[in-house]
N, C-alpha and C positions, 0 to 999 in steps of 0.2 A: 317276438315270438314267431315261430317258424312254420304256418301253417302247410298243412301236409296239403303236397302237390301232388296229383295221379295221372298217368297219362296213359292215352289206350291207342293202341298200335292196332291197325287193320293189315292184318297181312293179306295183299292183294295175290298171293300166288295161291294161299292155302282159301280165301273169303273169311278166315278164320280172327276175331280179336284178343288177343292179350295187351294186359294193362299190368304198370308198374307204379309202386311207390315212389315218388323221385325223393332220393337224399337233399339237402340243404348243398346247395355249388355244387352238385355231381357235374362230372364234364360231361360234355353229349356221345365221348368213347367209351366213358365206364356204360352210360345206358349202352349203347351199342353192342359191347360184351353182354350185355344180359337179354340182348333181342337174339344176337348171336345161342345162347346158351340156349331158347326157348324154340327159335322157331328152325334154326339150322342155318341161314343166312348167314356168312361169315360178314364180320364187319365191311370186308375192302367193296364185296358186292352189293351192301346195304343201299339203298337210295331212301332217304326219307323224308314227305313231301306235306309242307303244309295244303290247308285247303286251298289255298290261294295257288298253287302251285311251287313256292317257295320250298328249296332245297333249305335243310337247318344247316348251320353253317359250324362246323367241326370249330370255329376260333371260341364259340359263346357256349355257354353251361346247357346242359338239356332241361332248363327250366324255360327255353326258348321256347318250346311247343306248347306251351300252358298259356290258353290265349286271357287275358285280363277280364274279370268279371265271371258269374254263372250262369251257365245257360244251359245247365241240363248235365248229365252224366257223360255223354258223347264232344262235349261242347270242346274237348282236348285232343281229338282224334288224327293222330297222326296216318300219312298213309303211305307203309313200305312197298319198295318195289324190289325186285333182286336186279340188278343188274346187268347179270349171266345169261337172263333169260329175255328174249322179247317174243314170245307167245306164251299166252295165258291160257290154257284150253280144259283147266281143271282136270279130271272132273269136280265140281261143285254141289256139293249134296247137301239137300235140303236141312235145316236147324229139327234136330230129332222128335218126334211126340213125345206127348208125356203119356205115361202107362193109362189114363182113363180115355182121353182121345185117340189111344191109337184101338181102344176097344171099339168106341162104337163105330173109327173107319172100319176095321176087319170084319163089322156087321151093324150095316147103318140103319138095319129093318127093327132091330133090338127091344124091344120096348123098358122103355125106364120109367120109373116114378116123374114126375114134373120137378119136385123137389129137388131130385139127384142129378135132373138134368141139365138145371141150371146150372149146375158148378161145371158138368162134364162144357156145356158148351161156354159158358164163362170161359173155359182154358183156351176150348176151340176157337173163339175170338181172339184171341190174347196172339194165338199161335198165328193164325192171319195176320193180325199186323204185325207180327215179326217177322212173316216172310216178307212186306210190304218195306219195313224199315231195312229186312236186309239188304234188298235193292237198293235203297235207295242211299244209304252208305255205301255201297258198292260203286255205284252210280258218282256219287260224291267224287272215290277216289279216281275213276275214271276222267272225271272234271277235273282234280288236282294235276292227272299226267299230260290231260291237253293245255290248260295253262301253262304248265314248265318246254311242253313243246315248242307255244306259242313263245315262251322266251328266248328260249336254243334258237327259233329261227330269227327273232331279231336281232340274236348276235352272229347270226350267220348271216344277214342280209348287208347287216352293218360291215362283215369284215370281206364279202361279198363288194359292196359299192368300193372299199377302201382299193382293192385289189384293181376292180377295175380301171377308177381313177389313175392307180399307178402305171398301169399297163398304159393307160392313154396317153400318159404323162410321156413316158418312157418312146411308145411310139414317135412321138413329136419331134422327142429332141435327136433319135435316129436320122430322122426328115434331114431335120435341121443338120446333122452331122455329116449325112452321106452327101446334102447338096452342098455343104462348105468344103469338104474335104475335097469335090472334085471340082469345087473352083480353083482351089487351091490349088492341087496337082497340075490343073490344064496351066495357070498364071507360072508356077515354078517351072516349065516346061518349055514357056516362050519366054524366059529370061534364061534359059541354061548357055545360050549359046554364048552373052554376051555379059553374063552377071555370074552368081557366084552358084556352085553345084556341088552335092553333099550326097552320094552313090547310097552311103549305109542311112543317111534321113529319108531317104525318097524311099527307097526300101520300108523302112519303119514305119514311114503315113501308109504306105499299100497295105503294110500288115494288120496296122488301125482299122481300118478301110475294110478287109478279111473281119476280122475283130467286131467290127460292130454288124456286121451280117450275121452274126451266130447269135451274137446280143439280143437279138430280133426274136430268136428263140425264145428267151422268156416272155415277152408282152403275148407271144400267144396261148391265152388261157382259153380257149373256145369251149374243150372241151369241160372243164370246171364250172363253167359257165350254163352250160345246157345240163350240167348233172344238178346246180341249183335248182335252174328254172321247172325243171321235171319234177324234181323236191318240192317246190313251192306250189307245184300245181297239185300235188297229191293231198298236201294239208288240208288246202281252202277243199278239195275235198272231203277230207273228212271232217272240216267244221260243215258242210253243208249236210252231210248224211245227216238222215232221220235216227240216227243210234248215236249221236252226239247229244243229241237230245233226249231225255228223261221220259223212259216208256212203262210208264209204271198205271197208264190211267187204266189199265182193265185192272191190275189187282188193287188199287184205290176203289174202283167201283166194284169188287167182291166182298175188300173191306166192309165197306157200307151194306151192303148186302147181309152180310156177317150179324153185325151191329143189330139193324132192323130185326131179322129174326131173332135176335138175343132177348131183344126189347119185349117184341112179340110175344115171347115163352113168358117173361115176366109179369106181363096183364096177367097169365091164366092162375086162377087159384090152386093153391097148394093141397090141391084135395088129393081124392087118392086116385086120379086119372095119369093114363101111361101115354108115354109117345113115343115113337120111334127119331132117330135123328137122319132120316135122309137127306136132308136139304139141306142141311148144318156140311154133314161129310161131302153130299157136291160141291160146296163153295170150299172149301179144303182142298178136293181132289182137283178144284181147277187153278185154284190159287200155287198149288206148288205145279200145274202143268204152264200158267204165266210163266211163272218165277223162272223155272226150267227154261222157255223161249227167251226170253228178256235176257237173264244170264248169259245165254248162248252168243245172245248178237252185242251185248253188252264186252263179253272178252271178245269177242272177233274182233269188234271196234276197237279196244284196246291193244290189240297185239299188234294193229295196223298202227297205231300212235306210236308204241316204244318201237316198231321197225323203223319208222320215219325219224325219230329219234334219235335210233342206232346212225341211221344213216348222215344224221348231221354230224354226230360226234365224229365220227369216220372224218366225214369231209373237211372239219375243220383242222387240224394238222397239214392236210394238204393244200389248204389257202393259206395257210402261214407260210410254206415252203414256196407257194409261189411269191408271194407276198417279197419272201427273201431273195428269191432270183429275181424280181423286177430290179429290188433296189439295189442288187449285185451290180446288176447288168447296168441298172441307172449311174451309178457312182463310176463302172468302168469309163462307160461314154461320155462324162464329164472329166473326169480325169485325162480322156485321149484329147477329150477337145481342149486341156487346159494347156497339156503338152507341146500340141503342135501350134496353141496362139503364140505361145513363150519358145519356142523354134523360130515362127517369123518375125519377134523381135529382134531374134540375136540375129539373121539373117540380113534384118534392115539394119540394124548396129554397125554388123561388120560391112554393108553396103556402104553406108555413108562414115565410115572410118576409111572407106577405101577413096572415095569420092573425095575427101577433104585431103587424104595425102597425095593423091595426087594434083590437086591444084594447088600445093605446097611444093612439091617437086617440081616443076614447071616454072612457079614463079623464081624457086632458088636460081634452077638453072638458067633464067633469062638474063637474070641482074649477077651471072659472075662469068659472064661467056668471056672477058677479056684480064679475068681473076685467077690468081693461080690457086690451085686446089690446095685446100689444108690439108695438113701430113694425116688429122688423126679421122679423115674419111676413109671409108673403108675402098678401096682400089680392087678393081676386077684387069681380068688380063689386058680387054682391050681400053684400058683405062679410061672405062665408064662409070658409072653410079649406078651399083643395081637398083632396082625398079623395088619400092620398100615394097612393095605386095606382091612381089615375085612369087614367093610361097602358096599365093591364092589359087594359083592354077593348079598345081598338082595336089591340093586340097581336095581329101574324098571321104575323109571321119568329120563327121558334124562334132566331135567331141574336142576336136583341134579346136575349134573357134578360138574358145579363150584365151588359148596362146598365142594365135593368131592376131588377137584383135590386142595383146600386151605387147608381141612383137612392134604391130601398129604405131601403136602408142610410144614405142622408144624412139621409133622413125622421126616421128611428129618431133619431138624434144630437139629430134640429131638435128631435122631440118629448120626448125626457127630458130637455134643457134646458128647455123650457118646465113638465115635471112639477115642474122643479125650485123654477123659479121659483114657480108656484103654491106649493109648498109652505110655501117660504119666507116669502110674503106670510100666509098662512094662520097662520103661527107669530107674525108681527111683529101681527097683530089682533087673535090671542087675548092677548097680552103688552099690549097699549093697554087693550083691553075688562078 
C-alpha cells in the first residue's frame, strides 16, 4: 500500500510555501514541472536543497525529499533557490491578519468583553508564533545554502590542491629539462669537431629548448590562485558573521510575552468586565518590526552566500582548463625529453658502428698489404678503399641515420669477408713455405 507522501517547497525568493502530493515513482522532473507551473521557476533554474544542504539528485524519484519517519507537517521541507538570481532582497511581507486581529491592531484602546477577547487574542498569539516560525524556516533555508556553499568549496579546494600539485609537478620537470637540455647541447658541441653532427637535430633540441619556455606558461596559475584565496577568506567570513547565526531571540522573547498575557486574560472571569488590547497589539507591532530587521539581515546574508557561490561555480571551469594546460604542457615536456634520450642513442649507435668499422678497416688493411686486391672490392680512382663512413661527413639530416648506420652494416659484412680471406691466404703460404 502506497502511503501518500507530501512535500512542502519554501520558495526562498517569494518566503512563500507550496506543497505537493507526490505520485507513487514520480521522477524528481515531473515534480519539478509542477514547481515550475506554481511558482515560475523554470526547471533548468530550479536549485533544490535538502536541509543538510544536499542538492536532490535529477538520477532518483522525488520521493528523495521525504525524510523517513514523522516529525511534524514541515518535517519534508524542501528549500528552492533560483539559480538566475543571487540577491534576495524581497520584498518580504509579513503572513496577513486575520479579520478579528487586524481590528483590534486598527484600534488597540477597543474595549471588548473578556469572553470575545480571548479568542481575538488566542489568534493574536497564534499569529506571533508564526511570524517566529517563519523565521525560523527561513532561517533554516538559509543554513541549507551555507552547507551546499561549504560543499562547492570543498570541491573547489580539492581541485584547487589538484591544480597546484600539477603546476609543481610540471615546474620540476621544466628544471630538470632546461638543465639537461643544456648539458646536452654544450656536450654535442664539444664533439662536433671530431664526432658526428646533425644541422636539422641541433636545430630541433633549440626549438625543444624555445618549446619548453612557453610550456612554463601554463604552471603559472598565480592569478587563479589569489582569486581562491580571496574566495576562501570571504566564506570563513561569513560563517563568522552574527547573521549566520539564528537571530530570532528577541521575537522568541515577545513570543513568550504573547503567551503570558494570553495566560493572564484567562485567570480573569468571564463576567461582564471589558478590556482594551493594548499590550496584546504592542507585542504584535513589534514582532513584525523584529521579523522586518531579522529578514532584512537574514537575505543580506544570503545574497552574500549564493554571490560566493556564483563565484565558485564561475571559477571551476577555469581550474579545469588550467588543470588541462598543465597536463598539455606536462606530456609535451616528457615527450621532448623522450625524443631527444632516443636521438642520443642513435647518435652513440651510429658512434660506435663508426668506431668498430673502423678498427676493422685498419686490421684488413694491415694483413693484405703484400695481397693482391680482390676484383669484387669496390676500386676508387686512386686505387684505394674508400673509407666505409665516408658518408658521415657530409651527413646533416638526423633522419639519414638509418641508412647510415645499414650502409655500416654492409661495410662490416664486406670487411670480415675480406679478414677472412686474408687469413686464409696467410695459412695456405705458411703451409707452401
Amino acid at each position: 500500500v502506497f502511503l501518500l507522501q507530501i512535500v512542502h517547497i519554501l520558495n526562498m525568493t517569494s518566503a512563500k510555501i507550496v506543497s505537493f502530493l507526490l505520485n507513487p515513482e514520480e521522477s524528481l522532473h515531473s515534480l519539478q514541472m509542477r514547481i515550475e507551473f506554481e511558482t515560475g521557476i523554470s526547471t533548468g533554474n530550479q536549485e533544490l536543497l535538502l536541509e543538510t544542504g544536499i542538492c536532490l539528485d535529477p538520477r532518483k524519484p522525488a520521493s528523495q525529499c521525504v525524510i523517513d519517519g514523522v516529525r511534524g507537517w514541515d518535517s519534508y521541507m524542501v528549500y528552492l533557490f533560483d539559480k538566475s538570481k543571487t540577491v534576495y532582497d524581497g520584498p518580504f511581507a509579513s503572513r496577513s491578519l486575520s479579520d478579528c486581529v487586524n481590528y483590534i491592531v486598527q484600534d488597540s484602546k477597543i474595549q471588548l468583553p473578556i469572553s470575545q477577547l480571548r479568542k481575538v487574542w488566542a489568534e493574536a498569539v497564534h499569529y506571533v508564533i508564526g511570524l517566529k516560525e517563519d523565521y525560523s524556516r527561513l532561517f533554516q533555508g538559509q543554513r541549507a545554502a551555507m552547507l551546499s556553499l561549504l560543499r562547492y568549496n570543498a570541491n573547489l579546494i580539492k581541485m584547487k590542491n589538484n591544480m597546484v600539485s600539477a603546476s609543481q609537478q610540471l615546474k620540476a620537470k621544466l628544471e630538470f629539462f632546461h638543465q639537461s637540455i643544456r648539458l646536452d647541447l654544450e656536450r654535442y658541441s664539444d664533439q662536433m669537431a671530431y664526432g658526428i653532427s646533425s644541422e636539422k637535430m641541433l636545430k630541433a633540441w633549440k626549438e625543444m629548448e624555445e618549446k619548453a619556455s612557453q610550456c612554463a606558461q601554463a604552471e603559472d596559475i598565480g592569478y587563479l590562485d589569489e582569486q581562491i584565496m580571496a574566495l576562501h577568506t570571504e566564506i570563513v567570513e561569513l560563517q563568522k558573521s552574527p547573521y549566520a547565526r539564528r537571530q530570532g531571540e528577541v521575537m522568541e522573547s515577545l513570543e513568550q510575552r504573547a503567551i503570558d498575557l494570553y495566560k493572564q486574560l484567562k485567570t480573569r472571569p468571564p463576567d461582564h468586565a471589558y478590556s482594551d488590547s493594548t499590550d496584546m497589539v504592542k507585542i504584535i507591532v513589534q514582532t513584525v518590526q523584529s521579523q522586518d530587521r531579522v529578514l532584512k539581515e537574514l537575505f543580506g546574508h544570503l545574497s552574500k552566500l549564493l554571490g560566493c557561490k556564483q563565484k565558485i561555480i564561475d571559477l571551476l571551469p577555469e581550474i579545469e582548463v588550467a588543470l588541462n594546460n598543465i597536463k598539455e604542457a606536462d606530456n609535451s615536456v616528457m615527450q621532448m625529453q623522450g625524443k631527444r634520450q632516443r636521438e642520443i642513442w642513435h647518435l652513440l649507435k651510429i658512434a660506435c658502428t663508426q668506431s668498430s668499422s673502423r678498427s676493422l678497416v685498419s686490421s684488413s688493411l694491415d694483413g693484405t698489404a703484400s695481397a693482391p686486391t680482390p676484383t669484387w672490392l669496390p676500386q676508387s680512382s686512386s686505387g684505394n678503399v674508400p673509407h666505409p663512413l665516408s658518408s658521415i661527413a657530409a651527413l646533416e639530416d638526423g633522419e639519414n641515420f638509418v641508412h647510415v648506420i645499414e650502409e655500416n652494416l654492409n661495410y662490416l659484412e664486406l670487411f670480415s669477408s675480406i679478414l677472412q680471406e686474408v687469413r686464409q691466404e696467410q695459412n695456405s703460404s705458411m703451409m707452401v713455405s
